[in-house]
C-alpha positions in Angstrom: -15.9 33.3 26.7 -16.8 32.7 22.5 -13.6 34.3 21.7 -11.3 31.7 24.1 -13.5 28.9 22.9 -12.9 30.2 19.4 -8.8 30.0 20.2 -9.1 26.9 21.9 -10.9 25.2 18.8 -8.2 26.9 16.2 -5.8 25.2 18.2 -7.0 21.8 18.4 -7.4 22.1 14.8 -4.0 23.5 14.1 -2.2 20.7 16.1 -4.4 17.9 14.2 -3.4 19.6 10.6 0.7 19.4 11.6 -0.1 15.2 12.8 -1.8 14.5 9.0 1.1 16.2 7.0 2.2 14.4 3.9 5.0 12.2 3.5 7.0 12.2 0.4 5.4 9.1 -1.0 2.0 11.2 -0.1 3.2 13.4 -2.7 5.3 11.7 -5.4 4.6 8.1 -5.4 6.9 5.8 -4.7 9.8 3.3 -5.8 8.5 0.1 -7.7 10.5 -3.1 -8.3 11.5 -2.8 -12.0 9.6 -6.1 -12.9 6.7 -4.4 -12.2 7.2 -1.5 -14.3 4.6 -1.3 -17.7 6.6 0.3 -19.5 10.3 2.0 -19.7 11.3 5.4 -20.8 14.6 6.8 -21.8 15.2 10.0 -20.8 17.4 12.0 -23.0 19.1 15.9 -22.6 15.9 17.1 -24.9 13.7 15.9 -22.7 11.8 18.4 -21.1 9.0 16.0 -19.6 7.4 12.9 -19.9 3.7 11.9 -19.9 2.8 9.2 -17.3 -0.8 8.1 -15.9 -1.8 7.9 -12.5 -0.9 4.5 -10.1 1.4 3.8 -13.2 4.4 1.7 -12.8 7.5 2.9 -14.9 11.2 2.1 -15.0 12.7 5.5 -16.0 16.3 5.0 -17.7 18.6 8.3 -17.7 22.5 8.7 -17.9 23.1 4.9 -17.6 21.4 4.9 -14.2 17.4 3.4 -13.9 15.1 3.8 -11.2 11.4 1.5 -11.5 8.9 4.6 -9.8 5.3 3.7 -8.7 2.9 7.0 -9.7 0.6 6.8 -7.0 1.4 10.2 -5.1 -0.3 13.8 -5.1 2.2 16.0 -6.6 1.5 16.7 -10.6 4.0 17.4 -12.0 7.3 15.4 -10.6 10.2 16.8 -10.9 13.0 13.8 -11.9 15.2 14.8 -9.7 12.6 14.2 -6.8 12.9 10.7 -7.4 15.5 9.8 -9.8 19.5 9.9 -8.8 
């Protein structure tokens, strides 16, 4: 009887863990209107990262396209291509 009250429980718990997964802006933030941003950064070919803080609002300039990305997410580091076209 412990044991399939012990399998019964698991499963609850399993099917509660799958309903609270993360969502991409979860994990990396999410996009910002460019007004907002506090700062800009160009990013160049000999770039091979960029510091920004947490909740921070940048406007991220790269190959004559920009994208204005809020910091607010889980995921450290981002990747670029994550959230940049």
């Amino acid at each position: 009887m412990k044991k399939v009250l012990a399998v019964a429980a698991f499963a609850l718990s399993a099917t509660s863990l799958s309903a609270a997964a993360l969502t991409f802006g979860d994990l990396y933030g999410e996009p910002a209107e460019a007004s907002l941003a506090e700062r800009t950064i160009v990013v160049t070919a000999s770039n091979k990262y960029v510091n920004v803080k947490h909740r921070e609002v940048v406007k991220i300039v790269a190959g004559g396209k920009e994208v204005a990305w809020e910091f607010d997410g889980n995921e450290v580091p981002v990747e670029l291509t994550k959230i940049a076209p």
